[in-house]
C-alpha positions as YAML, in Angstrom:
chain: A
units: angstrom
residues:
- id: 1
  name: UNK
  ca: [-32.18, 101.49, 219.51]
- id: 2
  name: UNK
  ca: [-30.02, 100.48, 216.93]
- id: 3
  name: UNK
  ca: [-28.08, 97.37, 216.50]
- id: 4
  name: UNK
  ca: [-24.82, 96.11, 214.88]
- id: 5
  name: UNK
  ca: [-25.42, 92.94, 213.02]
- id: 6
  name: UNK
  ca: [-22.38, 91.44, 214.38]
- id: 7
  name: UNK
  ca: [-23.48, 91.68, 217.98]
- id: 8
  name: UNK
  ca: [-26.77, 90.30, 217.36]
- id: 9
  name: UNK
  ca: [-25.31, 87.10, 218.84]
- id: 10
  name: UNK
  ca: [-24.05, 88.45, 221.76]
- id: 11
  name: UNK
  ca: [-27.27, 90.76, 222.72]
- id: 12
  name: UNK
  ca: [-29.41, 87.18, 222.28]
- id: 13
  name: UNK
  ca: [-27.44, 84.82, 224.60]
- id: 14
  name: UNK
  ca: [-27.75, 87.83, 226.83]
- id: 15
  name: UNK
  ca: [-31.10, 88.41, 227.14]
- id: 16
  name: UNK
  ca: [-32.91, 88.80, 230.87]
- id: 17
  name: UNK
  ca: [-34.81, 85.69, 230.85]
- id: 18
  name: UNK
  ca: [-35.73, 86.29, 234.25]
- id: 19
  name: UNK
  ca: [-37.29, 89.38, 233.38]
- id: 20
  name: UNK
  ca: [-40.96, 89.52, 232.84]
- id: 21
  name: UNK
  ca: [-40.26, 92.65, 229.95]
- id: 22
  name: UNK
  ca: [-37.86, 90.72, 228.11]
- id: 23
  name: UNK
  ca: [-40.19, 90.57, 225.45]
- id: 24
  name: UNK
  ca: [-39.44, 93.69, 224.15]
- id: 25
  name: UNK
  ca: [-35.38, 92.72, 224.41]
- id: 26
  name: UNK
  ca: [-36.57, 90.18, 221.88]
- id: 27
  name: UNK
  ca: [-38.42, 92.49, 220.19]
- id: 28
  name: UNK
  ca: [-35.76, 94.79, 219.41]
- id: 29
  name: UNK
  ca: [-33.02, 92.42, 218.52]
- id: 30
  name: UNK
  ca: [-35.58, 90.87, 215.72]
- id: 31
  name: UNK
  ca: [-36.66, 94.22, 214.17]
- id: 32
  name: UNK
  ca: [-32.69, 94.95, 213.98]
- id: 33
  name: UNK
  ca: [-32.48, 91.24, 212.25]
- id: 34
  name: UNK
  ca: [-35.24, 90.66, 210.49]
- id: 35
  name: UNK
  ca: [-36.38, 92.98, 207.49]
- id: 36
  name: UNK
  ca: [-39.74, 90.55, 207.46]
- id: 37
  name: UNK
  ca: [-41.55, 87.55, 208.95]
- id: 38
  name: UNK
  ca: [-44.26, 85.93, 207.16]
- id: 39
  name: UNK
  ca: [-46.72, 83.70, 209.43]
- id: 40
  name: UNK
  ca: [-47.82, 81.15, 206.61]
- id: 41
  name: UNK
  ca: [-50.85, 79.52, 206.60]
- id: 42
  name: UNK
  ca: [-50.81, 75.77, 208.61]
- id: 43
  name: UNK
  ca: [-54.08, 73.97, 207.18]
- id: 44
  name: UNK
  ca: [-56.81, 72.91, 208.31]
- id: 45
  name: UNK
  ca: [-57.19, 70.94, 212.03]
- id: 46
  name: UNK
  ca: [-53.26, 71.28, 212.24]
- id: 47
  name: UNK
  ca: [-52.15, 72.90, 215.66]
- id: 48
  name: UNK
  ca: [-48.59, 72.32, 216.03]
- id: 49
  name: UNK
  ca: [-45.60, 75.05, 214.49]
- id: 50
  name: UNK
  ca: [-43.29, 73.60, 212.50]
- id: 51
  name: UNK
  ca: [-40.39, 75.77, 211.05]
- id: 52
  name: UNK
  ca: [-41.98, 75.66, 207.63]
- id: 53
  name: UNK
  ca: [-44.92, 77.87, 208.95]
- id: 54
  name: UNK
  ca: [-42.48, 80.74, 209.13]
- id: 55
  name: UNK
  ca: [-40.83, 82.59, 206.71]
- id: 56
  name: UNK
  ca: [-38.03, 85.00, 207.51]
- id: 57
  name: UNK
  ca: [-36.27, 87.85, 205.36]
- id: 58
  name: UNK
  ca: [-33.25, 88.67, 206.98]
- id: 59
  name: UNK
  ca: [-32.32, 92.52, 206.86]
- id: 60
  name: UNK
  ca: [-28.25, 91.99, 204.69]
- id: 61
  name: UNK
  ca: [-25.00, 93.52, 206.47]
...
């Protein structure tokens, strides 16, 4: 499925969060988004996510 940039907004506010499957909803609106996501590396003995432990290439218009 492909999707326009410019409804990207849209498609996330209306996601089926009811639905048990809406994972792959997600799924498909980041892969349309996102040209990468980097997991970085959170140090030793530290358990929380912060937004620093991600790093995200967004795919341009």
């Amino acid at each position: 499925m492909r999707v326009d940039l410019g409804d990207i907004e849209y498609l996330w506010e209306e996601l089926p969060y009811e639905d048990p499957d809406r994972i792959d909803y997600v799924r498909t609106v980041v892969m349309q988004v996102c040209e990468r996501v980097e997991l970085m590396p959170r140090g030793r003995g530290v358990r929380s996510f912060k937004g620093e432990h991600c790093r995200i290439t967004f795919r341009n218009p």
